[in-house]
N, C-alpha and C positions, 0 to 999 in steps of 0.2 A: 297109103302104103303101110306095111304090118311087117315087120321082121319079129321072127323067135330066137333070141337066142339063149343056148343050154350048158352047164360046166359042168360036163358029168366027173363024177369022183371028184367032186369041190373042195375044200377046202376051206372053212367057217371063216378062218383066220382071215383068207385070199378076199374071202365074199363081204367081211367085215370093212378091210380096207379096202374095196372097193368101192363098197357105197358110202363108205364114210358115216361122218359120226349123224346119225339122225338122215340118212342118205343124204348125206351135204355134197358129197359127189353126183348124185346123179342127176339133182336138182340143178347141176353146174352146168350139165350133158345137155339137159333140156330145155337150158336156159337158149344154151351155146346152140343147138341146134334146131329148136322148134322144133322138141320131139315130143311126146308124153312115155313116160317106162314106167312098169309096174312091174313087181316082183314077187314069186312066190318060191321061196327055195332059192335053189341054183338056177332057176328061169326066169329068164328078163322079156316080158312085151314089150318092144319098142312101136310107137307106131307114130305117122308122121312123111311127109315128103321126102326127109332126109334121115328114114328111117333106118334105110342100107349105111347110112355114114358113122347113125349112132352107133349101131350094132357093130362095127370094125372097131368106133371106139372103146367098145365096152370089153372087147375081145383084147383090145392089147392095151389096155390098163388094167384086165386080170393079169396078165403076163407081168407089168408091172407092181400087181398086187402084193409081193413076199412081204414088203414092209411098207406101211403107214402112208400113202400118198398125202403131200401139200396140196393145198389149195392151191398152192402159187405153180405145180407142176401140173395140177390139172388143168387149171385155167389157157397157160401158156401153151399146153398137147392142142387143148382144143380150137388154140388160134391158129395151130400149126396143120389144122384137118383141111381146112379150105385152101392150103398153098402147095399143095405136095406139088412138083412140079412134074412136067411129063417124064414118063421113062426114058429113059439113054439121053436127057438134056445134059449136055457138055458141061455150061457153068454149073449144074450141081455136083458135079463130081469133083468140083474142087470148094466147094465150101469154105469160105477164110474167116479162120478162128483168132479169136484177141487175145494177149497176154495177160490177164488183167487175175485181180483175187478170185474171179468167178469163174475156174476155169473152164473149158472148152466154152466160152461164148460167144457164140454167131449168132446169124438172123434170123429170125423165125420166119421170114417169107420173103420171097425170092427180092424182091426190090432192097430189102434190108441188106438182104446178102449182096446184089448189087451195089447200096451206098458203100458197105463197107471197101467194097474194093475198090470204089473212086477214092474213098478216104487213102489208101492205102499207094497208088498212083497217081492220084492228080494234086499238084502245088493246093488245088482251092477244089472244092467242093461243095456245091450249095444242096440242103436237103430242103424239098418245099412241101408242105403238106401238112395237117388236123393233127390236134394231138392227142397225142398214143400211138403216133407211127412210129416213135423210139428214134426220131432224129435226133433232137438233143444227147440221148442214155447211151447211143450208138456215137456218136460225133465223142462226146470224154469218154468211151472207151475207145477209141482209135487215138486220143491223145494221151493215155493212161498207158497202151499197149506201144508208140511211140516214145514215151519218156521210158519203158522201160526196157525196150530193145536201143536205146542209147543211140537212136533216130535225132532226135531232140533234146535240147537240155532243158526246155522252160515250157509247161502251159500257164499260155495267157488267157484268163475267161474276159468277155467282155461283153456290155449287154445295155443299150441304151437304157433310161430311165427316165422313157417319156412321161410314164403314171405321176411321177414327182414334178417334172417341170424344175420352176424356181421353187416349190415347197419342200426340194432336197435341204435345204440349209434348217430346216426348222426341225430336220429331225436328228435324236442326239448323237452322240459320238462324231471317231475322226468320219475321215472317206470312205474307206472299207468297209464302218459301221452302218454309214446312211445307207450305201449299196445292197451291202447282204440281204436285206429281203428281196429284192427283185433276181437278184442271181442263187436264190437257197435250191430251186430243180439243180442248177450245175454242181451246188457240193453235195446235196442229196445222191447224185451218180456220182460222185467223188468219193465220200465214203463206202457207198455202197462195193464198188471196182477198185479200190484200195486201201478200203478200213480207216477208221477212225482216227487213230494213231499215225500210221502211216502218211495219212492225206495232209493231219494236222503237222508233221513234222518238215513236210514238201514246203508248207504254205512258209513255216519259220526258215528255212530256208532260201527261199525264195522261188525255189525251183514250179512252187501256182501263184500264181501272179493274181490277183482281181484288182481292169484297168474299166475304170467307168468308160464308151464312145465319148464320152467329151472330151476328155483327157487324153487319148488317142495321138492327136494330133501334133506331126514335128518328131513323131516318133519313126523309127524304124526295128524290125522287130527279126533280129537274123537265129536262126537254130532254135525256136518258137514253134510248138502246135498251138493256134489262134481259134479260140471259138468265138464267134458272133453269133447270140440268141436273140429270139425274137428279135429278128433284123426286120421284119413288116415295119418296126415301128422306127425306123431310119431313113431319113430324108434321104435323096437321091445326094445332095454334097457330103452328108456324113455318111455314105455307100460308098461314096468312091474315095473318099479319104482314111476308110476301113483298108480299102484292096490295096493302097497302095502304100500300106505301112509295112506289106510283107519284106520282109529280108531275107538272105540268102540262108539254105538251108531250110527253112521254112514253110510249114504246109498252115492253109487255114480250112477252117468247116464255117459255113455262114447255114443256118437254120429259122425256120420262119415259116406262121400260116397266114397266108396272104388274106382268110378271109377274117382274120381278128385285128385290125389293124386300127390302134388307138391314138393316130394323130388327128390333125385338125382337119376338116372336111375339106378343106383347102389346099393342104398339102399331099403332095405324092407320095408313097412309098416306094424307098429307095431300092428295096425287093422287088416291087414290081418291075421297076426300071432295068433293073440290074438281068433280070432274067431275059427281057426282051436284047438288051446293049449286048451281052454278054455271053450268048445263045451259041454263036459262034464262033467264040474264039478257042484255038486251042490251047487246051490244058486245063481246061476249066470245067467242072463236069456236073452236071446238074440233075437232081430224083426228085421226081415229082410222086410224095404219095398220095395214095389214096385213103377211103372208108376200109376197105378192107385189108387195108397194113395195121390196124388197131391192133397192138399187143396189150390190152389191159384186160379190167374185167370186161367179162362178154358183152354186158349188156352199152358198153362205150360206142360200140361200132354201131348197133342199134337204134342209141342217141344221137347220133351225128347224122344218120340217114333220116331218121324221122325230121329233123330241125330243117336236111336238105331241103326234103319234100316239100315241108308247111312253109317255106320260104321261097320256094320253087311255084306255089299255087297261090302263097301271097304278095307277092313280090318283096323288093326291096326297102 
């Protein structure tokens, strides 16, 4: 398939930030869509199966063109081409937006827009799914957008530390020291949703908490947004000694991909368990993503199909 698309009475300026520096934009387009575009002037060849697709994006990122497109707004437009949802669908008409330093932030695709609203109604919410689906980035901004609609008075991040084992004691500092690199993605979207200053002032406070799963235990945890990350790697007893530290007033987010799970071949994951136990009960609400919820660069969702495949034809 071949679309032409043309900007008559262009705009060099419009045409420049379009293609970006060295066309770093359009090389994004055809990354993002297995297309090939060539350009002569104000005329763009697209051609490609999803030629008609490139060619609407090229049409309203001119429109976007007055100033200087990001990378990071290109990239994100283009995850957002494969989700448009149908016309007159209901839940899009209410799209729910977070409080956070980044304003208007919602889901780029429709299931994201779905977790957030579990996040937002349900005491617990499990997001399961590959990552770059923004379960994690989406679960601390619905704890970020809770602490500050005065919902909550405390996030608690928490995050097994399977990878250490008994080798947590050998490495330096106090507890919060040995931890932080396994939970740096949580303050990464900490900083990011509440700034640097801000976040660091929360932590001296105490109002973000970082509780290692081991340490959990005996606790109770009331007027708390709770994240458990990579939960894959939580036995089925420290899953359920997770759910039941909730206290009153208190929402949790438990996050996890089932197919990276670095316990012992021996052992279950408590994710696993817990989706099957759990399936059923009300108030508890569960998103399953997919490949195609990848919010990163293009080429992530790609990655993770191809691994499917060659794993799919060579087994396990």
């Amino acid at each position: 398939m071949a679309e032409r698309v043309t900007f008559t009475d262009a705009e060099n300026s419009r045409l420049a930030n379009l293609c970006g520096v060295l066309d770093e934009n359009l090389r994004q387009i055809e990354t993002a869509l297995n297309v090939s575009i060539s350009r002569r002037g104000e005329v763009f060849q697209v051609e490609g199966e999803r030629a008609a697709e490139a060619a609407r994006v090229l049409r309203d990122f001119y429109q976007r063109a007055r100033r200087p497109l990001d990378i990071d707004d290109v990239q994100l437009a283009l995850v957002e081409v494969g989700h448009k949802a149908n016309p007159g669908n209901p839940e899009e008409d209410n799209i729910p937006v977070l409080m956070t330093r980044r304003t208007g932030l919602h889901g780029r695709t429709p299931r994201q827009n779905a977790y957030i609203r579990q996040i937002q109604e349900y005491d617990i919410t499990f997001g399961i799914g590959p990552a770059g689906t923004g379960k994690t980035y989406l679960a601390v901004a619905g704890a970020v957008d809770a602490l500050e609609r005065d919902l909550v008075k405390r996030i608690v991040l928490v995050r097994p530390a399977v990878e250490a084992g008994e080798r947590l004691g050998f490495l330096p500092g106090d507890l919060v020291q040995k931890v932080d690199p396994y939970l740096r993605p949580l303050y990464d979207a900490l900083w990011d949703l509440m700034g640097f200053d801000k976040a660091n002032r929360a932590f001296e406070r105490q109002m973000i908490e970082v509780a290692p799963l081991a340490f959990m235990r005996g606790r109770t945890l009331n007027h708390a947004f709770i994240i458990l990350d990579e939960a894959q790697n939580t036995t089925p007893e420290q899953m359920k000694m997770f759910l039941t530290r909730i206290g009153f007033g208190s929402r949790a987010v438990v996050t996890g991909d089932v197919t990276q799970i670095d316990l012992a071949r021996h052992q279950k994951s408590g994710l696993v368990e817990a989706r099957e136990v759990l399936k059923e009960v009300r108030g508890i609400a569960f998103t399953e993503f997919h490949n195609e919820d990848v919010v990163r660069h293009p080429l992530v969702a790609r990655i993770i199909d191809a691994y499917d495949s060659y794993q799919q034809k060579t087994g396990p």
